[in-house]
C-alpha positions, 0 to 999 in steps of 0.5 A: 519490444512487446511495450512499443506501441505503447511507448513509442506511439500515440495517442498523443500525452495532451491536445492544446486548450484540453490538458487541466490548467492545474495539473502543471502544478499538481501535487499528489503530497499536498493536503486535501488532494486526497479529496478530489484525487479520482475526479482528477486523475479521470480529467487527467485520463482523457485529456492528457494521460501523461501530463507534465507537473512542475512540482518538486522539480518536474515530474510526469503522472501517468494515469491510464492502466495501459500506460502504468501497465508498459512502465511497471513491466519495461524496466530496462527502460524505467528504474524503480529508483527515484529520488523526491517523489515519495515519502521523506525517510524519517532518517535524512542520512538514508534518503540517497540510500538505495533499499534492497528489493524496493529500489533495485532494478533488475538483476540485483532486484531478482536476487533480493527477490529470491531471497524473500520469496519462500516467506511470501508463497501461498503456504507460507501464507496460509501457515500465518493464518492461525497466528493472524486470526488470534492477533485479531481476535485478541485486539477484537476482544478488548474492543467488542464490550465497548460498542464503538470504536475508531476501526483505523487507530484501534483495530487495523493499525493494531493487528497489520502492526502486529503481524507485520513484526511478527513476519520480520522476525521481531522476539515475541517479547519485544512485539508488541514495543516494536509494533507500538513504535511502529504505529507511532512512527507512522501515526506521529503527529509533528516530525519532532514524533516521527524523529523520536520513534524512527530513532528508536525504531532504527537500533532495533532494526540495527539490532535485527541486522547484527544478530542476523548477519552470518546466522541461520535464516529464519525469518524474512530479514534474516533471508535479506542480510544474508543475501548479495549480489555479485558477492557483495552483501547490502550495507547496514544502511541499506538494510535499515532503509529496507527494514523501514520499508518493510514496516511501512509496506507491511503495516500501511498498506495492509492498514489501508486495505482493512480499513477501506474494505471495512468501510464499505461493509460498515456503510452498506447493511445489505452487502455487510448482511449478505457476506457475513451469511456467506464468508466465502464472499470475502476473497471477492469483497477483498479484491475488489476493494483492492482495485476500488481503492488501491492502498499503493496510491503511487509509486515512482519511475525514473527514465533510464534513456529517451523514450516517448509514452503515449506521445510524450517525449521524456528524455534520460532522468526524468521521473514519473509518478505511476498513479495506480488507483487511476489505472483501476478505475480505467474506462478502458478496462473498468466501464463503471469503475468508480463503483464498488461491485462485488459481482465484477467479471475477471474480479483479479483483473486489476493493477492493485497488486502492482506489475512487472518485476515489482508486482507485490511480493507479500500479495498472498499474505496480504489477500489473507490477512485481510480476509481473515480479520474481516472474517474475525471482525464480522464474528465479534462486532456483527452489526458494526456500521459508521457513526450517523454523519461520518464523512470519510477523509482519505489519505493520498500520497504513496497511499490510500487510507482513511484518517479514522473509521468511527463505527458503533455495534450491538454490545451483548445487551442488546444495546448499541452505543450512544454517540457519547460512548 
């Protein structure tokens, strides 16, 4: 196997008296982890690569890009179902459902993929532009008069939403309902919220499976309830678990990524000057927050058969937690990679589009999305930059985000926004 020495041989996971006294208890869904999660994982990177958690049962995290890289790619050996390691589905019925694509191994996962993959090609991609950009500039204009907003809850949960129904195939009616619903599913505050629009949300993506079964493909689920392997097409509790998938990989993660790369250019006048004199600096500015700050924060493995990774011996069913950000900001292929460049050789050369058969399907789609609404953003705020004495809280988990971006800007009087609005 082209992963042997990785997954065969040392270094070894963790010395005596080096491996954290707090990784046996770490826990990447507890509160304010997100805080401190890169100082962590760079211990972890050093002393103990692979270290064993107690958490949720045992699990291992994985930290270093070699190691997360062998995994994602050695799929015979790591299945990409796992139970308890990420988020609860709102829906407990679905929690022991396998989704389509997300979870499958291959061959199953090969012919999901088939199946979605003309919607998420580079012309597939580059066709959505005019839409994304007129999404984008229709939540802009609502904003830009105000001369203050939250970029996260106004502005990037608004417009990922949007395009991410849009791609799913939504009526255009009902696009704007269903986006609303989507961010209040991922935005709710208490389960008894997350309960009320994930109900909500599951008859209308019941309602998607029925008018698309036997039809035309016309669109991205559409392609997917038609799909089967061997001959057998996917359970209406599968599709509706995939169907939450898709919302939550389409509007968080490209919420995330908005939101973090517009972060960096409200904070810094100079690098937000020199890229909106030169827009073709955006690809770059885009794949380098990618790698910087990964919105895929971590995904799961589970081990099919006894193996060792980098010394650590993991038997049949053990899980792993492959932690993503860490991997971009490896010494070992990042020299400085706790910063921000825009100037970074080999910009592409990152994990933040995943790897192996699960390397991001929508990563054309995503690299334009987020392009074009920063473009659309630097045209109709200009000078936007964070509120005076804004410390930023990050999410951590399965992603990577802030809770909120409050930014101020010169409204056409040539006025910026007071603090009190």
């Amino acid at each position: 196997m082209v992963y042997e020495s990785v997954l065969q041989g040392d270094p070894p996971a963790g010395e005596p008296g080096r491996v954290p006294p707090w990784a046996e208890a770490f826990d990447h869904l507890a509160p304010g982890v997100g805080e401190v999660i890169h100082e962590r994982t760079a211990e972890l990177r050093e002393a103990c690569p692979v270290a064993r958690s107690e958490a949720y049962g045992g699990f291992f995290v994985v930290t270093r890009a070699r190691e997360i890289d062998a995994v994602a790619k050695a799929d015979d050996t790591f299945s990409s179902a796992v139970e308890g390691l990420g988020a609860t589905m709102v829906l407990p019925a679905l929690n022991r459902v396998t989704a389509p694509l997300f979870e499958s191994d291959r061959p199953a996962h090969t012919v999901w993929r088939r199946a979605m993959q003309p919607f998420f090609t580079p012309a597939a991609a580059a066709g959505l532009e005019p839409a994304v950009r007129r999404l984008a500039r229709e939540v802009l204009d609502g904003l830009a008069p105000r001369g203050r907003a939250d970029l996260v809850a106004d502005f990037a949960a608004v417009v990922s939403s949007l395009v991410t129904v849009t791609l799913l195939g939504v009526p255009e009616v009902r696009r704007a309902e269903i986006a609303a619903l989507t961010r209040q599913l991922f935005g709710a505050a208490d389960a008894e919220q997350a309960g009320a629009a994930g109900g909500r949300l599951a008859e209308v993506l019941a309602g998607l499976v029925r008018e698309r079964r036997g039809a035309p493909v016309r669109d991205v689920f559409g392609a997917v309830v038609n799909a089967a392997v061997d001959g057998v097409p996917a359970t209406d509790d599968e599709l509706l678990k995939h169907g939450f998938l898709m919302l939550a990989a389409g509007t968080l993660t490209a919420s995330d990524t908005i939101a973090n790369t517009a972060y960096v250019l409200a904070s810094d006048a100079s690098l937000r000057a020199r890229v909106t004199a030169d827009r073709s600096l955006l690809g770059a500015v885009v794949e380098e927050s990618v790698r910087h700050e990964s919105a895929v924060a971590a995904t799961g493995r589970t081990v099919r058969h006894g193996t060792r990774l980098a010394g650590a011996d993991l038997q049949a069913g053990d899980r792993l937690l492959l932690l993503w950000g860490s991997a971009n900001r490896d010494r070992a292929v990042f020299e400085d990679g706790d910063r921000f460049r825009l100037d970074r050789p080999h910009p592409t050369r990152h994990l933040g589009w995943g790897a192996g058969a699960h390397h991001c399907l929508g990563k054309h789609l995503a690299r334009l999305q987020v392009r074009v609404v920063l473009d659309e953003l630097l045209d109709a705020l200009g000078d936007f930059a964070v509120e005076p004495g804004f410390v930023p809280r990050r999410t951590f988990g399965v992603l990577r985000g802030l809770t909120a971006l409050p930014v101020r800007w010169t409204v056409d009087d040539g006025l910026v926004a007071s603090p009190a609005g």
